[in-house]
C-alpha angles and dihedrals in degrees: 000000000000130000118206112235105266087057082050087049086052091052095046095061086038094084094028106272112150111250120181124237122289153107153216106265110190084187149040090244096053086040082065097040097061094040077051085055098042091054106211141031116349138187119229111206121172120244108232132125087237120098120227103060092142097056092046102051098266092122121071134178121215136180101186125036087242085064092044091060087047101056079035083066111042095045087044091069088035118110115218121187092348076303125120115200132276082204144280140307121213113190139183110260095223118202094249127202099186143354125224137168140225131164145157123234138183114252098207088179097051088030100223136092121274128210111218123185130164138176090228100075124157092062131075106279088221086065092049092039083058103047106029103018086166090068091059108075116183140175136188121242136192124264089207108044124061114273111249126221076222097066084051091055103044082050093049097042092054086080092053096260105145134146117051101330079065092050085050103038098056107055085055102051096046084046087056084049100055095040082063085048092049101037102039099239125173087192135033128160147141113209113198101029092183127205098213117216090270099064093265133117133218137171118260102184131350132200117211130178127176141211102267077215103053085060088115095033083049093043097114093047091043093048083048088054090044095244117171120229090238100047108117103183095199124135082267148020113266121244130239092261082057099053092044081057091058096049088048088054096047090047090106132342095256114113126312144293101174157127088059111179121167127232128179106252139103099236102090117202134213099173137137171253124001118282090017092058085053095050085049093058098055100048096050079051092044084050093057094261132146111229103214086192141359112221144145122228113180153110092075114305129196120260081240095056091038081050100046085050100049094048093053097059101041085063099055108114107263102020110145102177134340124240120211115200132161124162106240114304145192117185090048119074113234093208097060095040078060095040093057095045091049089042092062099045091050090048096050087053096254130137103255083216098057102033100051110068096202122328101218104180121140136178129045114054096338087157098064086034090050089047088057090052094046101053088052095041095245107167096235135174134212123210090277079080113076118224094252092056094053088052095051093052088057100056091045090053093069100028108259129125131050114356115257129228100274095034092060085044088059094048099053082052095054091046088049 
């Protein structure tokens, strides 16, 4: 989930990190407040999850509080990214010398966190990273020992920062790194991190986001911020075949049945976990098929919870079949994962045979799983049938994917 950027600037202070004065205005009159508290020039920037705030009008500059209200109210009516503000920002225009950037990311290839930081801040670091990749410096860190002001200022001196801008810099960017660590982040960064003209630096805007699943880990932080239960942060607001997916999912502890997003086909997925669902998706795509739905079902569910999935998705307007694919697996059992699928067809009055597409599902007790499917007639596959395969099978099963040979017959017939 995503924090705007006054609950980034919270967590930023939080561990000690210099922010400069500021605060959240509703309206135009405490827009002007708070200007009137700060005491010189402020920046207005509207509050919304959406980048580009600058290019669209979202960042003003004023030199009185009067002005401040002006530019308030105006960016306060004003849509961003389909998104209207949660509010505005106004923020001390500090005399700056000099901008930098440093930020935390997820790798998801090294799987580990990686520390950036580069002397070009103010501008996107993918832009920098593009056109002047030796001014972005990074290094991995560990997930399970401390991390070391060392490991910062090695990061920092390799472009050649060094004195006292070194000294300051560094406590700054570990602490970064260990806000990412405490607060299970998958992104952290300030951006720009600005050297006032004293020699000091602060904070003038920050960027957090935050593990969906670390939202009870995380409830104290997000009850600080003032961060509703139902508040989803995502690009947009979940439908009600979404929702139904996270009530499914909560229905007892035991494994996952996650991560549910409607799309608008016939073909209807229970399939896990993770990058294989992933992997799933896109080869029912790359076979011609329509997703009704992307989810991840794993680590053992319940039949109830199997059950609750599949039927909700076997519901959903325009479903055909349902397809159930999991690379092999071992701490899912292959016979419940069967007995809820077949439970809900069964429950909502349908032919197990004729609703479930292929059932591909291989590892922990797939013999018992394979002697379920059986009974019912449920084209299943064992791990002797690729992925790709599986998915392709699917999308046969209900038409769908490249014409066959009498079918493109038929059609030129029908053409002549």
């Amino acid at each position: 989930m995503r924090f705007f950027e006054y609950e980034s600037r919270v967590v930023t202070a939080k561990v000690g990190i210099p922010v400069t004065r500021h605060g959240l205005a509703k309206t135009a009159d405490e827009a002007r407040r708070i200007a009137e508290q700060i005491g010189g020039p402020v920046v207005i920037k509207s509050q919304v999850l959406s980048g580009g705030r600058m290019k669209a009008g979202g960042v003003k500059f004023a030199d009185t509080p009067d002005e401040a209200a002006r530019h308030a109210d105006q960016i306060l009516d004003l849509e961003i990214g389909g998104h209207m503000p949660r509010g505005v920002l106004v923020d001390d225009r500090a005399p700056l010398r000099r901008e930098y950037y440093a930020g935390v990311v997820w790798d998801g290839i090294r799987k580990l966190p990686v520390m950036l930081f580069s002397d070009m801040g103010g501008i996107d670091i993918e832009e920098v990273a593009q056109t002047h990749p030796d001014r972005v410096v990074r290094v991995h860190f560990s997930t399970l020992r401390p991390v070391s002001d060392w490991q910062a200022k090695q990061l920092i001196t390799s472009l050649g920062i060094s004195g006292s801008a070194l000294n300051r810099l560094t406590p700054i960017v570990a602490r970064l790194a260990r806000l990412f660590l405490a607060y299970d982040m998958t992104l952290a960064e300030i951006n720009p991190l600005g050297e006032l003209q004293d020699g000091s630096f602060v904070a003038l805007d920050a960027h957090m986001e935050m593990e969906n699943e670390a939202r009870r880990r995380q409830h104290a932080l997000l009850h600080e911020l003032g961060v509703g239960d139902e508040e989803t942060r995502l690009a947009r607001e979940p439908t009600a075949f979404e929702l139904a997916g996270e009530q499914v999912d909560a229905q007892d502890h035991r494994g996952v049945a996650g991560n549910v997003t409607e799309f608008d086909g016939d073909l209807g997925l229970v399939i896990g976990a993770g990058g294989g669902s992933l992997t799933l998706f896109d080869a029912v795509r790359a076979h011609g098929g329509r997703p009704a739905n992307y989810c991840e079902i794993g680590g053992n569910p319940s039949v109830r919870k199997a059950c609750g999935l599949a039927k909700l998705v076997l519901e959903k307007p325009g479903v055909d079949k349902i397809a159930v694919m999991m690379s092999i697996v071992s701490n899912t059992r292959v016979d419940i994962v069967a007995r809820g699928v077949i439970k809900a067809c069964l429950e909502l009055g349908y032919d197990p045979a004729e609703k479930i597409a292929i059932f591909r599902i291989p590892g922990a007790w797939e013999d018992e799983g394979f002697k379920i499917l059986r009974r019912y007639g449920v084209q299943y596959a064992d791990r002797t049938v690729s992925l790709h395969e599986a998915a392709r099978r699917a999308v046969e099963s209900i038409g769908q994917g490249p014409m066959r040979s009498s079918e493109a017959a038929t059609a030129d017939g029908a053409a002549a």
